[in-house]
C-alpha positions in Angstrom: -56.7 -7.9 -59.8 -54.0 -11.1 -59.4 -54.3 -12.9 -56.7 -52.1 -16.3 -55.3 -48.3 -16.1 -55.2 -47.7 -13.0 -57.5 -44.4 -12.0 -58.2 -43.1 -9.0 -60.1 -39.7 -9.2 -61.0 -37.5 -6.1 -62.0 -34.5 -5.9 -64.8 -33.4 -3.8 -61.9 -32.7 -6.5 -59.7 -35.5 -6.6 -57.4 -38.6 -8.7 -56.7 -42.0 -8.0 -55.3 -43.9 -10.9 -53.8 -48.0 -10.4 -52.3 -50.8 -12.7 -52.4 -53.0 -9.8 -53.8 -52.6 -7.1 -56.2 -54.2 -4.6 -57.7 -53.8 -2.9 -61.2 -55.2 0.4 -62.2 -54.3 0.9 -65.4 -55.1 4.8 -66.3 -53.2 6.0 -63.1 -50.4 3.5 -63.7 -50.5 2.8 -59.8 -50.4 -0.9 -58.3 -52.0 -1.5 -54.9 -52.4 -4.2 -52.3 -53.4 -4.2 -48.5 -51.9 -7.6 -48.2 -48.7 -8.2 -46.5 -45.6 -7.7 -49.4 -42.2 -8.8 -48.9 -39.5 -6.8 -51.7 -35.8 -8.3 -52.2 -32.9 -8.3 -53.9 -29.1 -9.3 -53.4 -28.4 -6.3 -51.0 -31.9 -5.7 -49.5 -34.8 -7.2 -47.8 -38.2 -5.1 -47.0 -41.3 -6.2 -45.6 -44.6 -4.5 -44.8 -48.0 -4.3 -45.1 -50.1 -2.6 -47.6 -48.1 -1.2 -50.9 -48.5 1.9 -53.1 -46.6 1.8 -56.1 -46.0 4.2 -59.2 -44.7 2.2 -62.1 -43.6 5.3 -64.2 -41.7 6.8 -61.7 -41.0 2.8 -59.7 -41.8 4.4 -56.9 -43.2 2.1 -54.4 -44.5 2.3 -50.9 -45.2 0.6 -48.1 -47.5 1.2 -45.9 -47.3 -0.3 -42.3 -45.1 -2.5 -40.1 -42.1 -1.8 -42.4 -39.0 -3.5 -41.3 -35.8 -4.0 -43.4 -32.4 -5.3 -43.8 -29.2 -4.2 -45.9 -26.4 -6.6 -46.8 -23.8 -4.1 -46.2 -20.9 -5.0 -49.3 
């Protein structure tokens, strides 16, 4: 478990930002209930709660999801 201003940035571009997350290593799954805010040049999500699959960077969000697209 981090916890205080974690960020996880992506060589894809992208950047996750919570004040909580968890790491379960043998599933390869991160996992917060805190609020999450996920950004890049083109996109901004944020939500509440996130499930996320590092193999496959799959991630989710969980509730009060609201985004914006920078349309290029």
């Amino acid at each position: 478990t981090i916890r205080g201003n974690v960020r996880l940035h992506y060589l894809e571009g992208y950047t996750v930002e919570t004040e909580i997350l968890h790491w379960y290593a043998a599933s390869r799954v991160l996992q917060t209930d805190a609020p999450v805010q996920i950004h890049s040049a083109l996109v901004s999500i944020v939500g509440t709660g996130l499930l996320g699959n590092v193999e496959q960077q799959r991630f989710v969000l969980q509730d009060d999801v609201h985004a914006a697209f920078q349309v290029q």
